[in-house]
C-alpha positions, 0 to 999 in steps of 0.5 A, spaced: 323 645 837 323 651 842 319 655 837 314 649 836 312 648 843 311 657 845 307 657 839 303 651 842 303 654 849 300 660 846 294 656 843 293 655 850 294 661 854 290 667 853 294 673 851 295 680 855 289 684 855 285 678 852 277 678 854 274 672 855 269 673 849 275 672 844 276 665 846 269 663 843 269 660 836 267 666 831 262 661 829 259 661 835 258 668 836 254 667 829 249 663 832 249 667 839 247 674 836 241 669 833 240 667 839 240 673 843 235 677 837 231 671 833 227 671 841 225 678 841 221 678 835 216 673 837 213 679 841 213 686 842 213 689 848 219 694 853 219 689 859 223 683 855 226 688 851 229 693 857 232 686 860 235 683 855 239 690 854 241 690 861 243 683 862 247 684 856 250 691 858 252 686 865 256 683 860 261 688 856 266 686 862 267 679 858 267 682 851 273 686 852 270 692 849 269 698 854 263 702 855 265 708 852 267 704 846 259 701 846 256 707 846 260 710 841 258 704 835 251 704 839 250 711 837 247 710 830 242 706 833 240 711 837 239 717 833 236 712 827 232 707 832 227 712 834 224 713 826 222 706 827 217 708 832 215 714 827 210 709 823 208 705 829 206 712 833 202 715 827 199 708 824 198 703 829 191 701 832 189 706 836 187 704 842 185 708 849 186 716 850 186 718 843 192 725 843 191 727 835 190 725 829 188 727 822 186 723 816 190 716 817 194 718 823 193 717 830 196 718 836 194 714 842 195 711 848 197 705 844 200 708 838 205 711 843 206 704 847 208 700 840 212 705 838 217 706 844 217 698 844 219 698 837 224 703 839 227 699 844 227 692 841 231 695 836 237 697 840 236 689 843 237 687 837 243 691 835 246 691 841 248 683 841 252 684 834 257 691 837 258 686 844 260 680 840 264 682 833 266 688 836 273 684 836 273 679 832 278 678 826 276 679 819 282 672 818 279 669 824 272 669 822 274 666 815 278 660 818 271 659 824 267 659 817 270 655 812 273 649 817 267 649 822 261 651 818 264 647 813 262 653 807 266 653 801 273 655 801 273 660 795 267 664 798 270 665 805 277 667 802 273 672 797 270 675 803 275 676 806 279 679 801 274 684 799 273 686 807 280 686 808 280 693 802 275 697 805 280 700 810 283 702 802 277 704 800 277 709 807 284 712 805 282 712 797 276 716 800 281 722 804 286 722 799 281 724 793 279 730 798 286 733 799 287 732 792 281 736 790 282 741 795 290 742 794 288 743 786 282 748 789 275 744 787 274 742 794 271 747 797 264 748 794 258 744 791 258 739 796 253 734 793 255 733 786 263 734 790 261 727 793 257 724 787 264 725 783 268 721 788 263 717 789 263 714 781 271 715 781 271 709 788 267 705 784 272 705 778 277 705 783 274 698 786 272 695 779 280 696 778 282 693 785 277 687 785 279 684 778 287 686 780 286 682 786 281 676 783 287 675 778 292 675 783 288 670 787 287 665 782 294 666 780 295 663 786 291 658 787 285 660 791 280 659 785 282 651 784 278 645 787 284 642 790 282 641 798 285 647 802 289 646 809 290 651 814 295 654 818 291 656 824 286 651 826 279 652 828 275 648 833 270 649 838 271 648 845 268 647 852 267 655 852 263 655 847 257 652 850 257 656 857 257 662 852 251 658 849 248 657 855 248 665 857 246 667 851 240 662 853 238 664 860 239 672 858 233 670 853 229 666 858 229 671 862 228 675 859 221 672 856 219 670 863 219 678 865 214 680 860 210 674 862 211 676 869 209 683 867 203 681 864 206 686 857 209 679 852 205 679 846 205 675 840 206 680 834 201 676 830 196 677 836 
């Protein structure tokens, strides 16, 4: 009985070092990265784009994650984001002060505008993802999808396995390497070096995958008996605040560019 009632409390009670973030439902956080990103397509622009990363970088103490952290997983957008604007800065429609331009491409004050705006809309998009699944479990997810969003059971168990043996396909990886290494093969010809591991952990996937798809069947998670779970997923009121943030940061972010005057339509 004792043990029934601490695990009941501890549904309840958040747990040390918790963020407020990790007791929003997985699904939820689903449609909150919707919600943070499908608004800023409907125009291109910088102003709408610069505030919704600032009102979102306000809200890294909620997620539990530390900035460095954000930074670290942000660092690919950054390096790649800028080759995003290249097609813009040389292909767009030129318009004002025209600085180069050879056959197709120009490079004009406009040209220049969409790029940077290209550029930043796509760090806006991607930073909404890194704040909100940048601490949710894998088990978690399964549990909000398959009783929440009502997706079939077997997908989201299937899901779930093949994401739980990417960290496996990390070690299989680095032992390869050192295996290579410590038999003197490892030192030159990096590109045929990685294609050569890169067939050997296909093979070693395919062997996984039908290992682990049989002994899942064994088990029963193929069968079309309905499934119970040992950890409920529900929504809660929190969910709705977070909702409503995700709505206001959006809203206002919107009413900028239109103050500022810069909100376009991308069909305009």
């Amino acid at each position: 009985m004792t043990a029934v009632d601490a695990r009941a409390g501890a549904e309840d009670v958040e747990t040390e070092g918790s963020a407020w973030l990790d007791g929003v439902n997985p699904v939820t956080k689903i449609v909150l990265a919707l919600l943070l990103s499908v608004p800023l397509l409907a125009s291109i622009d910088v102003t709408s784009a610069l505030v919704a990363i600032a009102l979102q970088l306000l809200c890294i103490p909620l997620t539990g994650l530390g900035a460095l952290t954000v930074l670290k997983r942000m660092l690919p957008i950054l390096v790649f984001a800028p080759i995003a604007g290249v097609s813009m800065l040389l292909y767009a429609e030129p318009g004002g002060t025209v600085y180069w331009s050879f056959w197709y491409a120009t490079i004009s004050d406009d040209s220049i505008a969409l790029a940077v705006a290209v550029c930043v809309r796509v760090l806006a998009l991607a930073l909404p993802t890194i704040l909100l699944f940048g601490r949710t479990d894998p088990t978690e997810l399964a549990d909000a999808l398959a009783q929440v969003a009502k997706l079939p059971s077997r997908f989201v168990l299937g899901v779930l396995a093949g994401t739980r043996t990417l960290g496996l396909f990390l070690d299989d990886w680095r032992s390869m390497g050192l295996a290579r290494r410590a038999r003197g093969v490892g030192d030159s010809g990096a590109i045929r070096r990685f294609f050569s591991m890169a067939f050997v952990l296909l093979v070693f996937a395919v062997r996984r995958g039908t290992k682990l798809a049989m002994a899942m069947e064994a088990r029963g998670f193929g069968s079309g008996i309905p499934r119970t779970w040992s950890r409920p997923s529900r929504l809660h009121p929190r969910d709705l605040v977070a909702l409503l943030g995700a709505a206001a940061i959006m809203a206002l972010a919107i009413a900028a560019a239109v103050a500022a005057g810069t909100f376009r339509f991308v069909w305009s």
